[in-house]
C-alpha positions as CSV (number, residue, x, y, z in Angstrom):
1,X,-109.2,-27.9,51.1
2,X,-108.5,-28.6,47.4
3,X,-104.7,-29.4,46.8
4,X,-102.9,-27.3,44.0
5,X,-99.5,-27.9,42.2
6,X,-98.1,-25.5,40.5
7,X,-95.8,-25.6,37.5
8,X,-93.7,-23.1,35.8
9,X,-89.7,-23.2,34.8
10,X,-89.7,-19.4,36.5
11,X,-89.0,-19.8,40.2
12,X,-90.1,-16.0,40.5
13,X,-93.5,-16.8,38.6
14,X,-93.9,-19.8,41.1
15,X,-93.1,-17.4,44.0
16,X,-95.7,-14.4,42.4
17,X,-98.4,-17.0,42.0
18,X,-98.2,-17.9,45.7
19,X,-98.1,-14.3,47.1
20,X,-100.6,-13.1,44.8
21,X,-103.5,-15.0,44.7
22,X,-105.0,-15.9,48.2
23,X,-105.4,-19.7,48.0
24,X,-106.3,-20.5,51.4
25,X,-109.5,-17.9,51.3
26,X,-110.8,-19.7,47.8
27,X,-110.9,-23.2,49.5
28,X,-107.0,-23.9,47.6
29,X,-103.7,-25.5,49.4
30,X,-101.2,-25.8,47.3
31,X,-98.6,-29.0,47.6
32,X,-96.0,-29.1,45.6
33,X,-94.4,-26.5,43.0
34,X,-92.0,-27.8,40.0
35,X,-90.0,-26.1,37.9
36,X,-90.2,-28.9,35.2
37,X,-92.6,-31.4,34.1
38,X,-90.7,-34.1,34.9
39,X,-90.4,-33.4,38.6
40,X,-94.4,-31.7,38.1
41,X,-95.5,-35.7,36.7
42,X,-93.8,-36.7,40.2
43,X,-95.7,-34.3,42.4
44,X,-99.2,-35.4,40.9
45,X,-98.3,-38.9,41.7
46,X,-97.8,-38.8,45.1
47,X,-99.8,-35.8,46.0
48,X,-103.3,-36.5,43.9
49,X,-103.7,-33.0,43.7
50,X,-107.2,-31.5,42.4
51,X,-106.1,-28.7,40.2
52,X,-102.5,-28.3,37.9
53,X,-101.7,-25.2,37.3
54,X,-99.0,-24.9,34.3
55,X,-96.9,-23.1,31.8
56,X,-96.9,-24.6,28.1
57,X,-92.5,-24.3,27.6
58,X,-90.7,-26.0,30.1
59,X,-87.4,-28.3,30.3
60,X,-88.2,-32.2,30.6
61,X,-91.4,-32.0,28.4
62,X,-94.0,-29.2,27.5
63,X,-96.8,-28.5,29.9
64,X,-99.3,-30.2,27.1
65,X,-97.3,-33.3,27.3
66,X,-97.5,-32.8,31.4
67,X,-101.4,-32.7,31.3
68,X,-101.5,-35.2,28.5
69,X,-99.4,-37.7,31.1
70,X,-101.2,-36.4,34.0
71,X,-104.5,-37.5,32.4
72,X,-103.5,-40.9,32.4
73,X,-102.3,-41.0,36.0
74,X,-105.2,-38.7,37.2
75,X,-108.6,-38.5,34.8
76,X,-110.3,-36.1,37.0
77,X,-107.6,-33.8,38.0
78,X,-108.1,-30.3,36.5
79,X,-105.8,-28.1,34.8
80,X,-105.4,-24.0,34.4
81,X,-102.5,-22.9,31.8
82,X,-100.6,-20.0,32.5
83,X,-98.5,-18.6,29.7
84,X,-96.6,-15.8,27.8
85,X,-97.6,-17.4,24.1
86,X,-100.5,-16.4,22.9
87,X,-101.0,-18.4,19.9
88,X,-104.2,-20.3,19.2
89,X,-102.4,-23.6,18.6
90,X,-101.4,-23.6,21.9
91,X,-105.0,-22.6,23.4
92,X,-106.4,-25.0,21.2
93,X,-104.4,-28.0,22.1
94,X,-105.2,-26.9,26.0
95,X,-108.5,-27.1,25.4
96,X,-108.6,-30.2,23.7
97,X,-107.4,-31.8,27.2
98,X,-110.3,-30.0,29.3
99,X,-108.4,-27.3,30.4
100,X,-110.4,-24.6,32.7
101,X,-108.6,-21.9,31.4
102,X,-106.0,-20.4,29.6
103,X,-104.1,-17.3,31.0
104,X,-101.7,-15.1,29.7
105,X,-98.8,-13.7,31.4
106,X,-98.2,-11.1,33.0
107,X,-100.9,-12.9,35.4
108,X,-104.1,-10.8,36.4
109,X,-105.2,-11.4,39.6
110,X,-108.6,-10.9,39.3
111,X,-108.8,-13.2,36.6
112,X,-107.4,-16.1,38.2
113,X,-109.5,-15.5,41.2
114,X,-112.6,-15.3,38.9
115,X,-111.4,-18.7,37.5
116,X,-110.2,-20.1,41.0
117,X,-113.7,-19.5,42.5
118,X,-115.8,-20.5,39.4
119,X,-114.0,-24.1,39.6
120,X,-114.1,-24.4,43.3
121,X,-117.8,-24.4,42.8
122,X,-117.5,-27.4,40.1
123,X,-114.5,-29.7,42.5
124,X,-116.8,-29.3,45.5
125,X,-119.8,-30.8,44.1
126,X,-117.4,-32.9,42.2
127,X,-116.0,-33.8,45.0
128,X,-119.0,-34.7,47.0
129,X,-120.2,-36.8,44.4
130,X,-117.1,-38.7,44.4
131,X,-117.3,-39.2,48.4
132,X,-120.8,-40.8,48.1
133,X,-119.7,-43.1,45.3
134,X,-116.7,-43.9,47.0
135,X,-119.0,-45.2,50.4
136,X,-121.1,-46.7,48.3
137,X,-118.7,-48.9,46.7
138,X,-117.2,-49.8,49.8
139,X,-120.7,-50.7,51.0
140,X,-120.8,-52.6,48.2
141,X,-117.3,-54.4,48.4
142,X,-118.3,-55.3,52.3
143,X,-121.7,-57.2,51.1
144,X,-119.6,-59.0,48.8
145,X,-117.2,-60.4,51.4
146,X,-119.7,-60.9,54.3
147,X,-121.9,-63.0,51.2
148,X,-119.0,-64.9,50.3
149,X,-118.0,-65.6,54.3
150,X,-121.5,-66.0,55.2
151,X,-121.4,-68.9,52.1
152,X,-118.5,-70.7,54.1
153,X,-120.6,-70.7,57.3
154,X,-122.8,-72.6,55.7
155,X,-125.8,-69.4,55.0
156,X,-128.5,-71.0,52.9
157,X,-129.1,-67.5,52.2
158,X,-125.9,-65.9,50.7
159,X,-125.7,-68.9,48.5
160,X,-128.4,-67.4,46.6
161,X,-126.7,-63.7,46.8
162,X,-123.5,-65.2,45.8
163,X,-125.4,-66.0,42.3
164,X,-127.7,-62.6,42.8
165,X,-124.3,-60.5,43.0
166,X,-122.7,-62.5,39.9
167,X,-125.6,-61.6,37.8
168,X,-126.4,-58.2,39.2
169,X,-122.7,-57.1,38.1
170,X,-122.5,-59.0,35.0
171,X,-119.3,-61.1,36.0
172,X,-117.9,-63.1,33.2
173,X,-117.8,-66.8,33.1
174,X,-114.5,-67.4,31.8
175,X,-111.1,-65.6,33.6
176,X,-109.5,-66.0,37.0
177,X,-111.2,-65.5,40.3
178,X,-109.3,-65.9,43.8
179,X,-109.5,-64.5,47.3
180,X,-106.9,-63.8,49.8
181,X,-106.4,-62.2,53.0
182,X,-104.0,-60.0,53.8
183,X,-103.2,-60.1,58.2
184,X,-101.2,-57.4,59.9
185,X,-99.8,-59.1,62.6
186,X,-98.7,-57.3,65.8
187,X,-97.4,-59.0,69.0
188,X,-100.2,-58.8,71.6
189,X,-102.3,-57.1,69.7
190,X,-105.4,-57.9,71.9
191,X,-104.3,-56.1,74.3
192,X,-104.2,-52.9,72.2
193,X,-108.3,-52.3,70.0
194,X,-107.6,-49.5,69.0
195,X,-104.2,-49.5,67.7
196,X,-105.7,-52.5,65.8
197,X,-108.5,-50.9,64.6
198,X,-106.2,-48.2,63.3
199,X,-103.6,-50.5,61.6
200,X,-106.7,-52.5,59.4
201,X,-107.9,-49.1,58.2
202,X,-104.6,-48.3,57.1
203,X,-104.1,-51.9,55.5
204,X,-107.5,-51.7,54.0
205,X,-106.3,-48.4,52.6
206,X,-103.2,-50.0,51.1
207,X,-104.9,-53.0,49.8
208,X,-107.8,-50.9,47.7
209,X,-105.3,-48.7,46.4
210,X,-102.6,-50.9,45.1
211,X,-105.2,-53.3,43.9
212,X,-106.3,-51.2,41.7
213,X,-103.1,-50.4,40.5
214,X,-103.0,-54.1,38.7
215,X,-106.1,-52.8,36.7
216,X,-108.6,-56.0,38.2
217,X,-111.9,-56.2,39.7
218,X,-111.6,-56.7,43.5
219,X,-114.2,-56.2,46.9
220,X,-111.6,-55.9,50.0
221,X,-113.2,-55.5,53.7
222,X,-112.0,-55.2,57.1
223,X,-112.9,-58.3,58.5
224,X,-111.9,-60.2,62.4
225,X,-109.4,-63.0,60.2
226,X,-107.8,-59.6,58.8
227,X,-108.4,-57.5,55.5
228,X,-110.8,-60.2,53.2
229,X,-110.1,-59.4,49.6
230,X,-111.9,-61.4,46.4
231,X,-110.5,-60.6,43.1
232,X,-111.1,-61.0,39.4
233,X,-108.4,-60.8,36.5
234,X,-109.5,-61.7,32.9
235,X,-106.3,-64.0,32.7
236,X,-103.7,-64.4,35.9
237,X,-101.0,-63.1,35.7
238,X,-98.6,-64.5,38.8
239,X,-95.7,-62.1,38.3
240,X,-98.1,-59.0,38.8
241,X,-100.1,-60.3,41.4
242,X,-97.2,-61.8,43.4
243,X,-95.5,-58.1,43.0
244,X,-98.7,-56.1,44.4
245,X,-99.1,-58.4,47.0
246,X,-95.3,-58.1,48.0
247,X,-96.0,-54.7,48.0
248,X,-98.7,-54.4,49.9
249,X,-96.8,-56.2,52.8
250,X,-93.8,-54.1,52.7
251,X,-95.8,-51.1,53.2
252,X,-97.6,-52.2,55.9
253,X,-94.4,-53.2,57.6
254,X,-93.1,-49.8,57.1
255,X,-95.4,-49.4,60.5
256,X,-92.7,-50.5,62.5
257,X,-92.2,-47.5,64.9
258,X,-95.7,-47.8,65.7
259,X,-96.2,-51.1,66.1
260,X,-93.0,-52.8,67.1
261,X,-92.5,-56.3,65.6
262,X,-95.4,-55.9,63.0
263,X,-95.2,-58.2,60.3
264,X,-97.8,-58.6,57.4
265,X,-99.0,-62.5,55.8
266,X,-100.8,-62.9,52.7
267,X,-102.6,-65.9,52.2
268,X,-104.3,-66.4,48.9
269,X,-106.8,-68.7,48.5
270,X,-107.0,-71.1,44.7
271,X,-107.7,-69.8,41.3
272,X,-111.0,-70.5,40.3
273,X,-112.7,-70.2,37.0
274,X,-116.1,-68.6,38.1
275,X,-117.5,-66.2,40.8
276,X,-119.7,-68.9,42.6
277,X,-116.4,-70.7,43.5
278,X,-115.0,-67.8,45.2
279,X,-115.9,-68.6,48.6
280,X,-113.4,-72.4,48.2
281,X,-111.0,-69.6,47.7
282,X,-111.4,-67.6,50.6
283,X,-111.7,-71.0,52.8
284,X,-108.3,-71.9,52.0
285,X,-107.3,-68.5,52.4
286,X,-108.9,-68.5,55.9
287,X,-107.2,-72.1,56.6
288,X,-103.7,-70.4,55.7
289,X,-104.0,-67.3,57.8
290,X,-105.3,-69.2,61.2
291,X,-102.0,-72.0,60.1
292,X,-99.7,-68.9,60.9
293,X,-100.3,-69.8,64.7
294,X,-98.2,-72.7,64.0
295,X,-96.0,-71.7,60.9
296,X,-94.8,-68.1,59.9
297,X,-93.9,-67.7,56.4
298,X,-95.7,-64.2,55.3
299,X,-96.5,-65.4,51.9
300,X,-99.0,-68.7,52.0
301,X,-100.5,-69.8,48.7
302,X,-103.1,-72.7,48.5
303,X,-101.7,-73.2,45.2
304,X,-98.4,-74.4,46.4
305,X,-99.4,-75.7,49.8
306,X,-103.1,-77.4,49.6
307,X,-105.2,-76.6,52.6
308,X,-106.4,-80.1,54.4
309,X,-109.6,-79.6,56.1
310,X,-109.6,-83.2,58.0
311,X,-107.4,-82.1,60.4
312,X,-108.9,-81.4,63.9
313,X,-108.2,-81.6,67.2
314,X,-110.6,-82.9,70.4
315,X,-110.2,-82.4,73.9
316,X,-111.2,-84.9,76.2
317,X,-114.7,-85.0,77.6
318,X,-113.8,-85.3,81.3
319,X,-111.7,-82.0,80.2
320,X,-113.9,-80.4,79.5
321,X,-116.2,-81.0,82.2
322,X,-113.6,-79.3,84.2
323,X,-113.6,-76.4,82.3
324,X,-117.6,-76.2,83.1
325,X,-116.7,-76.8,86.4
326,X,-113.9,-74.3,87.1
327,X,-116.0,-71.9,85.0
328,X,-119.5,-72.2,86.9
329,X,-118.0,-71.8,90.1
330,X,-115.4,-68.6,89.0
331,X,-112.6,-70.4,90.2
332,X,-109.5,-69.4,88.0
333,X,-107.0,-71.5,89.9
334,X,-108.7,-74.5,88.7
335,X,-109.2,-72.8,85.4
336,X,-105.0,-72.1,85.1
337,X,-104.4,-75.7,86.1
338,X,-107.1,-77.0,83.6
339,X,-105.7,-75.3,80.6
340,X,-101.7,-75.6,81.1
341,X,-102.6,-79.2,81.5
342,X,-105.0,-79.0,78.1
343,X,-101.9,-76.2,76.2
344,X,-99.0,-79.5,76.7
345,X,-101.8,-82.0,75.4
346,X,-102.6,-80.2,72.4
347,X,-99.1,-79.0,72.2
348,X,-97.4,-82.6,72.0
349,X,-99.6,-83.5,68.7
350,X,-97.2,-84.0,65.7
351,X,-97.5,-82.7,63.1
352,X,-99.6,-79.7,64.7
353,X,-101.6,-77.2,62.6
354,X,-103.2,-74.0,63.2
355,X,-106.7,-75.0,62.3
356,X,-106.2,-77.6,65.4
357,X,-105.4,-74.9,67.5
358,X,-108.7,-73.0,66.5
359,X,-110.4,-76.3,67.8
360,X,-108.6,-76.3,71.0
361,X,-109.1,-72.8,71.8
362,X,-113.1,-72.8,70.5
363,X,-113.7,-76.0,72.9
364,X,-112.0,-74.6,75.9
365,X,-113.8,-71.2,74.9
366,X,-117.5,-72.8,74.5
367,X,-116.7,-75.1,77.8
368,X,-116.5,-72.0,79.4
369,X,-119.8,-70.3,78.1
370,X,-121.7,-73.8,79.3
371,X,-120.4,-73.4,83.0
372,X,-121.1,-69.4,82.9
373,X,-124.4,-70.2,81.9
374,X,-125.6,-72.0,84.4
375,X,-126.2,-68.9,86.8
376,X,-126.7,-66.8,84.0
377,X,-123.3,-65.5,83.6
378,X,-122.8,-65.3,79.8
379,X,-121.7,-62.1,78.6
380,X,-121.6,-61.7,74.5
381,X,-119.2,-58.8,74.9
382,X,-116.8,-61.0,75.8
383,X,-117.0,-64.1,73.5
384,X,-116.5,-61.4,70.6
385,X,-113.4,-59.8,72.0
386,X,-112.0,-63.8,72.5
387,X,-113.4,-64.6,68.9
388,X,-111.8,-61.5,67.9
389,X,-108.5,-62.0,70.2
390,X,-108.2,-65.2,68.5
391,X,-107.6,-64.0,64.5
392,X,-105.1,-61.0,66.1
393,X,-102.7,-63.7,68.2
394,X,-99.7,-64.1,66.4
395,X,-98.4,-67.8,67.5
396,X,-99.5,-70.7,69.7
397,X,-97.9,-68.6,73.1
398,X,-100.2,-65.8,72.2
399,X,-103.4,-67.6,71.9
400,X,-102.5,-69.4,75.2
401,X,-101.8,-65.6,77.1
402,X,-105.0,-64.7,75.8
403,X,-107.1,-67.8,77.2
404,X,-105.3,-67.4,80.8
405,X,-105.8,-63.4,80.7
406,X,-109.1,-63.1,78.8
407,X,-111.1,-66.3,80.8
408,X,-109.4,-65.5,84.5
409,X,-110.1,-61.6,83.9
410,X,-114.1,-62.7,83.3
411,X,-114.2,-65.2,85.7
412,X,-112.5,-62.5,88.1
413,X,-115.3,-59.3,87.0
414,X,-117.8,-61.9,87.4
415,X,-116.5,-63.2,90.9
416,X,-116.7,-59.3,92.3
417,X,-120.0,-59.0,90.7
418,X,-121.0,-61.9,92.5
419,X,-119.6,-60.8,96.0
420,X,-121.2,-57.4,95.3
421,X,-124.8,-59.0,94.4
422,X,-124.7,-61.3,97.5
423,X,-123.2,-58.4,99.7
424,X,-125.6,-55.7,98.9
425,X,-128.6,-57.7,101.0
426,X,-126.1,-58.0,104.1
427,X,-125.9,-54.2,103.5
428,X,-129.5,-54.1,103.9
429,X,-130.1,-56.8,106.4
430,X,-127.4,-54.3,108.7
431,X,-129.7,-51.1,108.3
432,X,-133.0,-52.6,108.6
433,X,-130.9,-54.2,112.3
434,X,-129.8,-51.0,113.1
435,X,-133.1,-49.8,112.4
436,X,-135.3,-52.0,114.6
437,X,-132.5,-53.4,117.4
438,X,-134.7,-52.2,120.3
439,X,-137.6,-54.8,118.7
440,X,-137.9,-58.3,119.8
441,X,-135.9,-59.1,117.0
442,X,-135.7,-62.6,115.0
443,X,-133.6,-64.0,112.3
444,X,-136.9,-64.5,110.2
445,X,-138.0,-60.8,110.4
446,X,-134.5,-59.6,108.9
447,X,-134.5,-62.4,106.6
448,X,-138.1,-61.7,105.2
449,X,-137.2,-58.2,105.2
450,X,-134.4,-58.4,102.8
451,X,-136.3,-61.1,100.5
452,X,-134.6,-64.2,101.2
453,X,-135.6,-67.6,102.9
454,X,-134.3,-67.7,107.2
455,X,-131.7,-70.5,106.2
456,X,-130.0,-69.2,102.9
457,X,-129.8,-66.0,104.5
458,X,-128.0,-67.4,107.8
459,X,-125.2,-68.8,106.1
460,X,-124.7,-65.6,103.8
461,X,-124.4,-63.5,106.5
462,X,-122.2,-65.5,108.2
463,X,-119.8,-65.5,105.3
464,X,-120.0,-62.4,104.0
465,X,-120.0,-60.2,108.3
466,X,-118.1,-63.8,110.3
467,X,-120.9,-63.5,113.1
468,X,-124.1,-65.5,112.9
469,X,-127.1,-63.4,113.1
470,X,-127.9,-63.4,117.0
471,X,-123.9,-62.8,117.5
472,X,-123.7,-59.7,115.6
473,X,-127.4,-58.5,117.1
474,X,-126.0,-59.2,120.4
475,X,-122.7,-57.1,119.6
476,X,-124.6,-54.2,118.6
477,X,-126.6,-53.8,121.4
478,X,-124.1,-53.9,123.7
479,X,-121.9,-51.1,122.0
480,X,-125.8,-49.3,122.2
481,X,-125.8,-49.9,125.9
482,X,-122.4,-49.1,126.6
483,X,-122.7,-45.4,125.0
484,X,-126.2,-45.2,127.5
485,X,-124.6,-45.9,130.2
486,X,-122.5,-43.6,130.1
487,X,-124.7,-41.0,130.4
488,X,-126.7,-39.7,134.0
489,X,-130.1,-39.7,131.8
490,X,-130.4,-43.4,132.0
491,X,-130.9,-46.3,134.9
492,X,-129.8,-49.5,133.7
493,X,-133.3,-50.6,133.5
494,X,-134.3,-48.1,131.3
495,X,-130.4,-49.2,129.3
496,X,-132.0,-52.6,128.6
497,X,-135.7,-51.8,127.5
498,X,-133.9,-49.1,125.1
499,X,-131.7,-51.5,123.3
500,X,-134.0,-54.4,123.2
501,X,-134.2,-56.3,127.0
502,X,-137.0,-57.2,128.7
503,X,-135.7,-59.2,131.1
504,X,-133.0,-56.8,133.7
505,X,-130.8,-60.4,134.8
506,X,-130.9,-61.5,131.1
507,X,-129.8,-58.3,130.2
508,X,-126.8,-58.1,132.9
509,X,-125.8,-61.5,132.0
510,X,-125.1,-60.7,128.9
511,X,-123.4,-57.5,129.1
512,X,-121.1,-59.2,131.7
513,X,-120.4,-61.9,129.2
514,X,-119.4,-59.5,127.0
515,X,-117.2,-56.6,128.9
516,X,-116.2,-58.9,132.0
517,X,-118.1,-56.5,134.2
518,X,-121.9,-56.2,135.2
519,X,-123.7,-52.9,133.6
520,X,-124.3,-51.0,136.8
521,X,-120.1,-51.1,137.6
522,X,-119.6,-50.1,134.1
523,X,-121.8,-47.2,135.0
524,X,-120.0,-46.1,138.0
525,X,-116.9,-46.1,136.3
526,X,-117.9,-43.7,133.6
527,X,-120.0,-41.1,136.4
């Protein structure tokens, strides 16, 4: 729908307008109606309507000085002017704004509709136009931040687009260039994706629009380290910036009753004099936002506090063995001990910065990946949501909750996908038994049947049933016999051959082993 305010110092005209014309049909909603201009300047600001419709006399200032003002807030808003004068200066100096139309009171309806549907026509295509340009600037905006991240990474290649993109828009030489990123951060937030992936859209939201309130050229993208923003101001101007930023992370606070205990940091990386030196900027940016682990101010500039890039932390190498241990063999237990062990080490350091906690947790993490990997284990899925988890953890305690839940949950999935795997040919093995009990049956006939060698298979069966092979063969043909036998149809000869016997005294020897009495007395007792 295309949003309408309306504007007239006649509360009744207001009223007619609404009743008479049917908006909602014609593709209109209107959103706001003022009876001045003052409160009609207000209206446009906060609801970016698509059309004004107004009267030419009314208190505060005229209706030409509202579209004149409204012009400079909103170029491509439209305007219709309704009014009871109808001298040509005032139609002139309508039209001299790009007015659609200009009515005279008392209002005809058809006229207005004729009007209404002839600019519905122009605002949707309008519209749709604007939507494509809009993606593709923010298409555009996200190949400049993933060049300029992809440049810190160390991409031979987006050095080169980092000088294409200069060129291709022309940026000047001389002026002020900086990136920064602004971080939403909510307690335990990766526990909750979606309400995460919701916040950055909203932030990302924020940031583009009050960015280009301060009149510069900027690229912002949602990003995993938070919303990535690189911008360029002809001269900087610190009061300004420092304001919109402030801004920014006030309104993103304002999310409080959805996300309890959200606060917002802005970390802004050096001024630089040219494009090409944007990405130093966003390093120190990123060094900043991962140093809130460790210290929580919500404004960090690299400026005032130099990012030092030396500092890094190591664990120790029989550590991390360990951690390959405790991972390859999906025992968590060893896994907990491992890392509250490795979380006082790293812990104790003084002074301790949050770029040494990235190091911590990426060792631990990649320790990990090598013991999965041995049996094939590694699952991308997961290192992204832990590369992910890492950039949304709000302290040190955090990032620790998230090693001991995220590592024990996969060891755990992959420990019952494990069971399952190895349990699924004992499954088997106990048809294809059931199947073929009255055989001469061996341990290598089952084993061969299910695809593994006589020995491996032994020892899984045991573990996974607690009977070796011949036991649990032995057990089913008994509870075979038993139900025989207690039928008329059968002699216990015929009892034995059925489930698998031969020899009558081997038979009877067994069954008496196993019940405590010989099969022809069990017989009798169930005649």
């Amino acid at each position: 729908m295309l949003r309408v305010v309306l504007a007239d110092d006649e509360k009744k005209v207001l009223l007619l307008m609404c009743k008479l014309i049917d908006w909602e049909s014609l593709g209109f909603e209107i959103v706001g109606m003022a009876s001045d201009g003052i409160h009609a300047l207000e209206m446009i600001r906060d609801k970016q309507p698509h059309l004004l419709v107004t009267d030419i006399r009314m208190p505060g200032f005229d209706g030409i000085d509202l579209i004149r003002q409204a012009k400079q807030i909103q170029p491509g808003l439209h305007f219709i002017v309704v009014s009871g004068y109808a001298q040509f200066e005032y139609a002139q100096n309508a039209l001299k704004y790009g007015v659609e139309g200009y009515l005279l009171k008392p209002l005809k309806v058809q006229e207005m509709t004729d009007l209404l549907t002839g600019l519905k026509g122009k605002l949707s295509e309008q519209a749709t136009i604007e939507y494509r340009l809009k993606k593709s600037d923010e298409r555009e905006q996200e190949r400049i931040i993933d060049t300029l991240i992809g440049e810190i990474h160390g991409d031979v290649r987006t050095s080169s687009a980092v000088r294409s993109f200069n060129l291709e828009y022309g940026l000047p030489s001389n002026g002020c260039y900086f990136a920064a990123i602004v971080k939403p951060d909510i307690p335990s937030a990766w526990k909750n994706p979606d309400g995460v992936h919701a916040m950055m859209k909203h932030t990302l939201e924020i940031v583009r629009q009050e960015l280009g309130q301060l009149k510069c050229g900027f690229a912002a993208a949602i990003r995993r380290e938070g919303v990535a923003v690189a911008v360029y101001l002809p001269e900087y101007q610190p009061v300004e910036v420092k304001r919109c930023f402030t801004k920014i992370r006030k309104e993103i606070e304002k999310q409080r009753d959805l996300f309890w205990g959200i606060r917002a940091a802005v970390c802004l990386g050096s001024r630089q004099s040219t494009a090409e030196k944007l990405s130093v900027s966003l390093k120190e940016a990123l060094w900043l936002c991962i140093d809130g682990l460790c210290h929580t101010p919500n404004w960090r500039d690299a400026e005032a506090e130099t990012p030092d890039f030396s500092l890094h932390y190591t664990l120790d190498g029989a550590q991390k063995r360990r951690f390959q241990e405790a991972a390859a063999c999906l025992n968590t237990e060893q896994y907990a001990e491992e890392l509250e062990d490795s979380y006082r080490a790293v812990m104790s350091m003084q002074p301790l910065w949050g770029q040494m906690l990235e190091d911590w947790f990426r060792q631990i993490l990649t320790a990990v990946r090598y013991g999965l990997q041995q049996d094939g284990s590694a699952d991308e899925q997961f290192y992204q949501r832990m590369e992910d988890g890492l950039w949304q953890c709000t302290n040190a305690q955090e990032l620790l909750r998230l090693l001991q839940d995220g590592v024990s949950g996969e060891l755990n999935r992959l420990r019952r996908e494990r069971s399952q795997r190895e349990a699924r040919p004992i499954t088997d093995a106990k048809h294809f038994i059931q199947q073929h009990y009255q055989e001469s049956l061996r341990l290598e006939d089952v084993s061969n049947a299910v695809g593994f060698n006589a020995t491996y298979f032994s020892a899984m069966f045991k573990k996974e049933t607690g009977q070796n092979f011949m036991d649990y063969l032995t057990e089913l043909r008994m509870n075979k016999a038993k139900e025989l036998l207690c039928g008329d149809e059968c002699s216990v000869q015929d009892v034995a051959e059925q489930v698998g016997y031969r020899d009558l005294k081997y038979f009877s020897r067994l069954f008496k082993k196993t019940t405590g009495i010989s099969p022809s007395d069990y017989k009798k007792l169930y005649r």
